[in-house]
TITOR-896732 format. One record per residue (C-alpha): x, y, z; residue number from 1. Coordinates in steps of 0.5 Angstrom, whole numbers, padded with zeros to 4 digits. Layout:
N
<atom px="X" py="Y" pz="Z" nr="NUM"/>
...
***
This chain:
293
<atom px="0009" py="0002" pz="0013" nr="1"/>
<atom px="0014" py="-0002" pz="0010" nr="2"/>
<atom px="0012" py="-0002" pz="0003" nr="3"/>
<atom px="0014" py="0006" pz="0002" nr="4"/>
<atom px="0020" py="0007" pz="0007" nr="5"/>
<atom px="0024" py="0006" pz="0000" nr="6"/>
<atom px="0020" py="0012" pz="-0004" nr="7"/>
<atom px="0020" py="0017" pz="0002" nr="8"/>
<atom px="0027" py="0016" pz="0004" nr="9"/>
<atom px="0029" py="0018" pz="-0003" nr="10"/>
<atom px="0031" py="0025" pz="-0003" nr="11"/>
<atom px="0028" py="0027" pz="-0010" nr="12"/>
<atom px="0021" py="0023" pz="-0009" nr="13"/>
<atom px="0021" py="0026" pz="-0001" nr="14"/>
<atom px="0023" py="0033" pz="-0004" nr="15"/>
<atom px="0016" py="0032" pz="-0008" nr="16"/>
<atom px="0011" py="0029" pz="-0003" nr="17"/>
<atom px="0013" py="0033" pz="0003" nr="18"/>
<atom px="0013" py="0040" pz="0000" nr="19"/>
<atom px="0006" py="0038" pz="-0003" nr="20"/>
<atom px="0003" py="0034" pz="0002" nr="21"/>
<atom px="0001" py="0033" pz="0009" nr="22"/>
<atom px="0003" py="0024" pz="0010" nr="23"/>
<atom px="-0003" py="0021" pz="0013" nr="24"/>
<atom px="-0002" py="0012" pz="0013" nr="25"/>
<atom px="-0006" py="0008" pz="0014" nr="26"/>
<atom px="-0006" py="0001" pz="0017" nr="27"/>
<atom px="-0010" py="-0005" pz="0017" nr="28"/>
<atom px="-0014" py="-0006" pz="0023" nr="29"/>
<atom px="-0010" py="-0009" pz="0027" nr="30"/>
<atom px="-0003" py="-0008" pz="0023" nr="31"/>
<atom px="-0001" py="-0001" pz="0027" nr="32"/>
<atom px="0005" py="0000" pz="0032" nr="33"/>
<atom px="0005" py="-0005" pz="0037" nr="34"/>
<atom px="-0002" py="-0007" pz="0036" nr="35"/>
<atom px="-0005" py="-0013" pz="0040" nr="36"/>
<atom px="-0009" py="-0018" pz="0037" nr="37"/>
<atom px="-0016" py="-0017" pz="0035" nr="38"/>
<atom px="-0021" py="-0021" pz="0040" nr="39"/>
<atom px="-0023" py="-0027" pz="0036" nr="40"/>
<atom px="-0030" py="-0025" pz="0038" nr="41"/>
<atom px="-0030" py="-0019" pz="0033" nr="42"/>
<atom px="-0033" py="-0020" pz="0027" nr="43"/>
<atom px="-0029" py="-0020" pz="0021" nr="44"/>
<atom px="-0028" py="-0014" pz="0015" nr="45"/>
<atom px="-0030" py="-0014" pz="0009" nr="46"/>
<atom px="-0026" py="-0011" pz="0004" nr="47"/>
<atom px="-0033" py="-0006" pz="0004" nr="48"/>
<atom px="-0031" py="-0004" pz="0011" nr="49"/>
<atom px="-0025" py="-0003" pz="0009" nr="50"/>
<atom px="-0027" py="0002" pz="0005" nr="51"/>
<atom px="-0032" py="0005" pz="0009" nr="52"/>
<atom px="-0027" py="0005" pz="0015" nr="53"/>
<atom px="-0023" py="0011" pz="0011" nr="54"/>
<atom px="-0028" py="0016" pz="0011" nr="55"/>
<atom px="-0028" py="0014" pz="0018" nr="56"/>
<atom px="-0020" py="0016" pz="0019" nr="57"/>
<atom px="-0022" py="0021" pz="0014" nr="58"/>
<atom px="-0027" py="0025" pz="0018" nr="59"/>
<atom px="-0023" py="0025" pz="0024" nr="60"/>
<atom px="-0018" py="0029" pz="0022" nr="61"/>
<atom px="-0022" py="0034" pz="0018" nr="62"/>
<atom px="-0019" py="0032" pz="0011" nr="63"/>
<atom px="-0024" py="0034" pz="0005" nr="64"/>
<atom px="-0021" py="0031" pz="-0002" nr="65"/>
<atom px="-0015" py="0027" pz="-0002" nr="66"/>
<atom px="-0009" py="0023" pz="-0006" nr="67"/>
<atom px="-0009" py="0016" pz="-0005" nr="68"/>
<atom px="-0003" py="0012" pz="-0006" nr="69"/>
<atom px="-0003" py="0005" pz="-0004" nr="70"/>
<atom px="-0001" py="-0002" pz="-0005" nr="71"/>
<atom px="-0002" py="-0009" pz="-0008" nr="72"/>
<atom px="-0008" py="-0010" pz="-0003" nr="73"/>
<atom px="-0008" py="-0004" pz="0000" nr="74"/>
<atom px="-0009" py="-0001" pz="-0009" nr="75"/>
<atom px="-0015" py="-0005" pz="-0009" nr="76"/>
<atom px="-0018" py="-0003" pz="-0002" nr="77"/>
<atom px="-0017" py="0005" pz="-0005" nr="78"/>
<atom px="-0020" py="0003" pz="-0012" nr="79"/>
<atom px="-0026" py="0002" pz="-0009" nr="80"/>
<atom px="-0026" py="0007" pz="-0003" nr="81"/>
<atom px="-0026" py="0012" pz="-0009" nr="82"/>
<atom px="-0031" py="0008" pz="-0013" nr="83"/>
<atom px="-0035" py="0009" pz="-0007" nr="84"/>
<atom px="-0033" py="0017" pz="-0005" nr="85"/>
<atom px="-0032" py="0020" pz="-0011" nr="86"/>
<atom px="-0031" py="0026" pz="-0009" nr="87"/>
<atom px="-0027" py="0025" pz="-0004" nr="88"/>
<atom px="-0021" py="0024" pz="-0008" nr="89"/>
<atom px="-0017" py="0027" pz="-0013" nr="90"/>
<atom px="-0013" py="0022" pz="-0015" nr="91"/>
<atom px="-0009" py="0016" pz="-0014" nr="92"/>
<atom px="-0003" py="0012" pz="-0015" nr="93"/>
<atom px="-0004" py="0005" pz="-0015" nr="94"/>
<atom px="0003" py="0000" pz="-0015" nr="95"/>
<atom px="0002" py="-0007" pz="-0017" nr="96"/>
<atom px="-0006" py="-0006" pz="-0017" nr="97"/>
<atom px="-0011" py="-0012" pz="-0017" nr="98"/>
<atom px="-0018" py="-0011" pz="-0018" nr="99"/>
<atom px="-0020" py="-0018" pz="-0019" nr="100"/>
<atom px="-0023" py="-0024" pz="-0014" nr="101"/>
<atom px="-0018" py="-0029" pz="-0013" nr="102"/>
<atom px="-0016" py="-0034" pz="-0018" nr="103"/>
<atom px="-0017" py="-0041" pz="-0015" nr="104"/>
<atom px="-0009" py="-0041" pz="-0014" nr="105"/>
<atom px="-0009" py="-0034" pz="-0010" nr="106"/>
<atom px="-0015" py="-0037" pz="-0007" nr="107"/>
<atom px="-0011" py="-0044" pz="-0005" nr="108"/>
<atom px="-0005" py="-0041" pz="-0003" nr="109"/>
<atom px="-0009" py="-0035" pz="0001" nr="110"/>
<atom px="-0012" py="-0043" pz="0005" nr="111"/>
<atom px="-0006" py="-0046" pz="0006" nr="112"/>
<atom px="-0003" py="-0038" pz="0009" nr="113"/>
<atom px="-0010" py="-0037" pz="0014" nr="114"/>
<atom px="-0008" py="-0045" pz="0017" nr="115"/>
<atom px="0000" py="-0044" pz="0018" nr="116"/>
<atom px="-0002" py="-0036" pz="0021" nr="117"/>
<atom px="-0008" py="-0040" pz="0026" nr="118"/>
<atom px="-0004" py="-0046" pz="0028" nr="119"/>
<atom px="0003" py="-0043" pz="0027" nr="120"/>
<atom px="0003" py="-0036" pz="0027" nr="121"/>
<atom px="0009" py="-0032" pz="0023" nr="122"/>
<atom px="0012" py="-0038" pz="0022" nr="123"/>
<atom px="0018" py="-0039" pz="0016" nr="124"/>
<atom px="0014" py="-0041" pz="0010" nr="125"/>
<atom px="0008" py="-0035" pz="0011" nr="126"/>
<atom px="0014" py="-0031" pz="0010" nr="127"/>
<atom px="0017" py="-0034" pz="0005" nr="128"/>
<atom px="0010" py="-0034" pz="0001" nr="129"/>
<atom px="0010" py="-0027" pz="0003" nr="130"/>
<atom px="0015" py="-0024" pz="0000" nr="131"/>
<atom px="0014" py="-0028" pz="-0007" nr="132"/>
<atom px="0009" py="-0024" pz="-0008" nr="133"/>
<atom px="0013" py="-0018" pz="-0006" nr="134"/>
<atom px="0020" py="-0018" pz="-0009" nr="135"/>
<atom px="0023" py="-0020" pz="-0015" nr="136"/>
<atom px="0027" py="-0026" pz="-0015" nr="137"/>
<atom px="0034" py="-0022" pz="-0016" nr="138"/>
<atom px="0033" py="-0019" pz="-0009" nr="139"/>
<atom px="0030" py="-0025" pz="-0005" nr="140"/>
<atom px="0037" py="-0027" pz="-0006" nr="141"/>
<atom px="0039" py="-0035" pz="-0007" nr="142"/>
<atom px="0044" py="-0040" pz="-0005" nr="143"/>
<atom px="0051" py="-0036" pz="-0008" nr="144"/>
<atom px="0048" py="-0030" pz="-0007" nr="145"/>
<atom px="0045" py="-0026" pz="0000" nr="146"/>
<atom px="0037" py="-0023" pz="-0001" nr="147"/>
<atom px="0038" py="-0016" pz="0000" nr="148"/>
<atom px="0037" py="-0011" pz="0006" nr="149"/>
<atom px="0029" py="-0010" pz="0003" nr="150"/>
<atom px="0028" py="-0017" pz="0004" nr="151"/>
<atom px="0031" py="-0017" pz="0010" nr="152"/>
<atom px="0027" py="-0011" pz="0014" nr="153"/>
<atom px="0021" py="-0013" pz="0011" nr="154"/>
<atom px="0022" py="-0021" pz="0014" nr="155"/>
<atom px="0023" py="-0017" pz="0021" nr="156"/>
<atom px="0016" py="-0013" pz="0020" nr="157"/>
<atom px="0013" py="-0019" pz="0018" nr="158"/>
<atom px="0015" py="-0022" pz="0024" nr="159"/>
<atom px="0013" py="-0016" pz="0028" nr="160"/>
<atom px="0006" py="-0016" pz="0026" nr="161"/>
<atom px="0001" py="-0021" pz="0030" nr="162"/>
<atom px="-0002" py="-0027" pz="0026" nr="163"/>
<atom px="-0008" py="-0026" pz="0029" nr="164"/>
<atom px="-0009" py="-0019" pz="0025" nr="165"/>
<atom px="-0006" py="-0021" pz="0019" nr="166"/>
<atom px="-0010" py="-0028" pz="0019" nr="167"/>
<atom px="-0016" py="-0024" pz="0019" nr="168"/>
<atom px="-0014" py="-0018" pz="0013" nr="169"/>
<atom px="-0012" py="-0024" pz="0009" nr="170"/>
<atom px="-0019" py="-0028" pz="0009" nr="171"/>
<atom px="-0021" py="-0021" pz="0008" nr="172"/>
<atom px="-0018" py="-0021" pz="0001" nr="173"/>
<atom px="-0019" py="-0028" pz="0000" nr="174"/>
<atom px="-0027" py="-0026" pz="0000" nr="175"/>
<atom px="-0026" py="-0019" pz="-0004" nr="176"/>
<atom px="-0031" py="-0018" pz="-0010" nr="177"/>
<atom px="-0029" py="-0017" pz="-0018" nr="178"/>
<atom px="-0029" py="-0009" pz="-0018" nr="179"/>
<atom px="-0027" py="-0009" pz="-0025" nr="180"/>
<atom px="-0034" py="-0007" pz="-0029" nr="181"/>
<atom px="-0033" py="-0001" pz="-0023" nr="182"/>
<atom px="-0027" py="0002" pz="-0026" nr="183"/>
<atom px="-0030" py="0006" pz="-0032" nr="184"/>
<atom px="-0033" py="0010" pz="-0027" nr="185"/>
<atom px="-0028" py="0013" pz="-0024" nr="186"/>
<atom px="-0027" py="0020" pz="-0026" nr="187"/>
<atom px="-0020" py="0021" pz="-0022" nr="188"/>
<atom px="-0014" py="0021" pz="-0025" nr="189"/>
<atom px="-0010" py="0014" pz="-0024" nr="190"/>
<atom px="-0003" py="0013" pz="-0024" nr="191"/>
<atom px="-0002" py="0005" pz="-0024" nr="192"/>
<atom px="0006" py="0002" pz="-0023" nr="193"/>
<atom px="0007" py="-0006" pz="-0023" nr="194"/>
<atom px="0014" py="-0010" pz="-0024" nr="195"/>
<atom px="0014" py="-0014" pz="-0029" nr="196"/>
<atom px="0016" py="-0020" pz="-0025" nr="197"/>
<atom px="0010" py="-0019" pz="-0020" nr="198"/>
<atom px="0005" py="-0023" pz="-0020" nr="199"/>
<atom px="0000" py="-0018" pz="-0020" nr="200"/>
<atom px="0003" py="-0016" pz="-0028" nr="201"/>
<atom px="-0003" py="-0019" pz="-0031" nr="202"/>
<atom px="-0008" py="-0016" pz="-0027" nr="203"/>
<atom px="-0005" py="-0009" pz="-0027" nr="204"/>
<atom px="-0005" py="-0009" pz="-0035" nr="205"/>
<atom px="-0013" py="-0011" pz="-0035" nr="206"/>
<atom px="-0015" py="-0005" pz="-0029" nr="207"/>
<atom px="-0011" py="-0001" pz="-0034" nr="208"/>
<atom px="-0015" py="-0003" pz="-0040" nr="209"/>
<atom px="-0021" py="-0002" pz="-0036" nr="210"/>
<atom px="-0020" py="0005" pz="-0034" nr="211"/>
<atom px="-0022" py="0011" pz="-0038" nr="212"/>
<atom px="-0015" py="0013" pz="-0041" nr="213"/>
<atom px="-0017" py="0019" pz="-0041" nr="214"/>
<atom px="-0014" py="0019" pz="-0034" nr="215"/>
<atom px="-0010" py="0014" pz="-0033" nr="216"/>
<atom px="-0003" py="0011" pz="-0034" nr="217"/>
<atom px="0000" py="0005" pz="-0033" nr="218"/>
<atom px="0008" py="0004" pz="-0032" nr="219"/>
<atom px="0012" py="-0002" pz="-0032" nr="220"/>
<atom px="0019" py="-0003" pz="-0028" nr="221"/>
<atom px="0024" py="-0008" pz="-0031" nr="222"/>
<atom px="0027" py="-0013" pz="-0026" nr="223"/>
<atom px="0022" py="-0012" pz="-0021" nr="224"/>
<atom px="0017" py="-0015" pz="-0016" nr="225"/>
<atom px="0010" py="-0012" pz="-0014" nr="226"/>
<atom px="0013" py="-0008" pz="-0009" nr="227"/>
<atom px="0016" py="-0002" pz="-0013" nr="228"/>
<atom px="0016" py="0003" pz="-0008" nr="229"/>
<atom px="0022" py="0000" pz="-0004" nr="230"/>
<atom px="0026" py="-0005" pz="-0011" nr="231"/>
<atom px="0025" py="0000" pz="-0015" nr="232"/>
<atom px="0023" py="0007" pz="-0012" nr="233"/>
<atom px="0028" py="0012" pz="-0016" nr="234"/>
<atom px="0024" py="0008" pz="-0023" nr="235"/>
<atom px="0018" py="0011" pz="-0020" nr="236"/>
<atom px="0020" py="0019" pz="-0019" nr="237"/>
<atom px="0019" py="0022" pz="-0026" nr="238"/>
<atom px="0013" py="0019" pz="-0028" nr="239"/>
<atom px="0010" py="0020" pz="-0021" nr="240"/>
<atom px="0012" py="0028" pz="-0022" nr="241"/>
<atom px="0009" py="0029" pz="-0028" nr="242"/>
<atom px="0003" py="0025" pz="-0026" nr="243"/>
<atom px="0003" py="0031" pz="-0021" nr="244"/>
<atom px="0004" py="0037" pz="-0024" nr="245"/>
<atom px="-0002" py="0036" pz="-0027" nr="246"/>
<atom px="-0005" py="0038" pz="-0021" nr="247"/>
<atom px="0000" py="0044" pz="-0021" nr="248"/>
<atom px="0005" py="0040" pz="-0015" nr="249"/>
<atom px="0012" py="0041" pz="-0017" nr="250"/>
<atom px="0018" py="0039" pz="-0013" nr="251"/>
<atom px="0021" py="0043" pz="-0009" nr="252"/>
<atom px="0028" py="0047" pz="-0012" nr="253"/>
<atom px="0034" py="0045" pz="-0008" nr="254"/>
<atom px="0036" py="0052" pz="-0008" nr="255"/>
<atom px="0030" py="0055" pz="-0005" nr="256"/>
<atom px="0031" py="0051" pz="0002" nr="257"/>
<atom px="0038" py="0051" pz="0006" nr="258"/>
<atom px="0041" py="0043" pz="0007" nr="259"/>
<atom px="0041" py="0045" pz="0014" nr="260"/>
<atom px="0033" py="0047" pz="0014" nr="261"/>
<atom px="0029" py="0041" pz="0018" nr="262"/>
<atom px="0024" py="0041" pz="0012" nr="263"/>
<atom px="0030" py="0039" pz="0007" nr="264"/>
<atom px="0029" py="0032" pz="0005" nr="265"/>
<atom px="0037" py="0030" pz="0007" nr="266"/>
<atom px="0037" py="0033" pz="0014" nr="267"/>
<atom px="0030" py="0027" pz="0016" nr="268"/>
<atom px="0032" py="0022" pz="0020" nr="269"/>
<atom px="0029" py="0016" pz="0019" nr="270"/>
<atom px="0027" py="0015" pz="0026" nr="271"/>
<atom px="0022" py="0021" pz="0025" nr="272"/>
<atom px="0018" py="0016" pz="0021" nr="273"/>
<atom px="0016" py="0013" pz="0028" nr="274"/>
<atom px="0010" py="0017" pz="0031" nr="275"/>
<atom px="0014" py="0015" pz="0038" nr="276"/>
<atom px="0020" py="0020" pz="0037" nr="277"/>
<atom px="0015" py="0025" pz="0035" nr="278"/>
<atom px="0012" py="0025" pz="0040" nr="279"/>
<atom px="0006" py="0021" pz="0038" nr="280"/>
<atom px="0001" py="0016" pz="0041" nr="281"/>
<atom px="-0004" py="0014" pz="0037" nr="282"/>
<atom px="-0010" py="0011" pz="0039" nr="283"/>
<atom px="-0014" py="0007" pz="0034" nr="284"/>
<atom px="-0020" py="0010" pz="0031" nr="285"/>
<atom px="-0027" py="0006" pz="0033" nr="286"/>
<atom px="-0032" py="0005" pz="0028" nr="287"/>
<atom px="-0039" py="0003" pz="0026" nr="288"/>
<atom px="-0040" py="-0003" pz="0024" nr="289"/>
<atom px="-0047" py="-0006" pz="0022" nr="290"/>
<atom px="-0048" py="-0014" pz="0025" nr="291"/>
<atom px="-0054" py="-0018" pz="0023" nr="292"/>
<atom px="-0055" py="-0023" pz="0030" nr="293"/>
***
């Protein structure tokens, strides 16, 4: 949830997307709301079961085709899943993608992180390591200078989640396959946005070369890190509505709702975003899993 708390509680981007869209986030296993840590004795995800997984959560709640919107790892795992299902989706906005196996630095990087989670759990330094992937390095602040208040909620979400479950979504991405020969194939529109102080900038130019440019586009932020949607999310809010207009979704007029209204974007307390304050308990989605023994 934490990578698009920015882009949703930006009144332009918020006004777009909740008078458009019914919001549907999915978590890693083991990545929701006060989750426990996953039994070592069940079988680790593929990036395939992950894939899979969304048509699981999909079925459940009786949704046909979709938008997708997802990033970094969660960009891959929903470039595949709409290699996958086609016709299961109608479109998707992909921020700072990848769509290559692992270099042989992410995959020692990810190495080291899989130990310190095992013996350390969320210690200090997975963090760190964590958050410079995520942000650029004006926000991840320095010694004259504080890291800004992205850094630092992010920092409390990673100290929330547990060790275990992240471990196990990082050996995940750790093992996931070169998807690129599969991008030609998608018939969706594609919208990429990448930062280009992200480490997944190179990698975001080669998907987008590989992509029918018929139906994709690529747009760069300056002076940002992977995770646009909360460094940079207002640099998202023109491409993403004239990306969307093209599926006849327009923002909602300012004058069509009253600033009293509880659909209007500026009366949404931030705390309606958990599912607790509305209400809420969500249980998780038991799936299939096919185990050769």
């Amino acid at each position: 949830m934490s990578c698009f708390q920015g882009l949703f509680y930006c009144q332009e981007a918020s006004s777009m997307l909740f008078h458009n869209f019914c919001i549907y986030h999915i978590s890693p296993p083991g990545h929701e709301l006060g989750a426990v840590a996953i039994n070592p004795d069940e079988p680790v995800l593929s990036v395939d079961d992950l894939a899979d997984q969304i048509v699981d959560v999909l079925d459940y709640f009786g949704l046909g085709i979709v938008m997708c919107m997802g990033v970094s790892a969660g960009a891959y795992v929903l470039t595949l899943f709409a290699m996958k299902y086609t016709k299961r989706v109608l479109g998707l906005i992909l921020v700072s993608p990848i769509c290559k196996g692992p270099s042989w630095t992410e995959w020692l990087c990810n190495k080291v992180m899989s130990n310190l989670l095992y013996f350390c759990g969320m210690c200090s330094v997975v963090k760190e390591l964590l958050l410079i992937r995520y942000f650029s390095k004006g926000v991840r602040g320095s010694a004259e200078v504080p890291e800004s208040d992205v850094v630092q909620s992010c920092r409390r979400f990673l100290g929330e989640r547990q060790s275990p479950n992240v471990l196990r979504f990082l050996e995940a991405m750790n093992e996931r396959p070169d998807i690129t020969d599969g991008l030609r194939k998608l018939r969706c529109r594609s919208l990429i946005f990448v930062g280009e102080n992200s480490p997944c900038h190179s990698e975001a130019l080669h998907m987008t070369s590989k992509l029918d440019r018929r139906f994709s586009a690529l747009v760069e932020v300056q002076a940002c890190g992977s995770i646009v949607t909360e460094e940079q999310p207002d640099a998202m809010l023109i491409p993403l509505e004239y990306f969307l207009m093209g599926y006849g979704f327009y923002r909602q007029s300012p004058f069509n709702v009253s600033p009293r209204s509880p659909l209007s974007p500026t009366s949404i307390s931030p705390e309606l975003f958990s599912p607790e304050s509305m209400g809420l308990k969500l249980k998780p989605i038991k799936t299939k899993i096919s185990v050769e023994v």
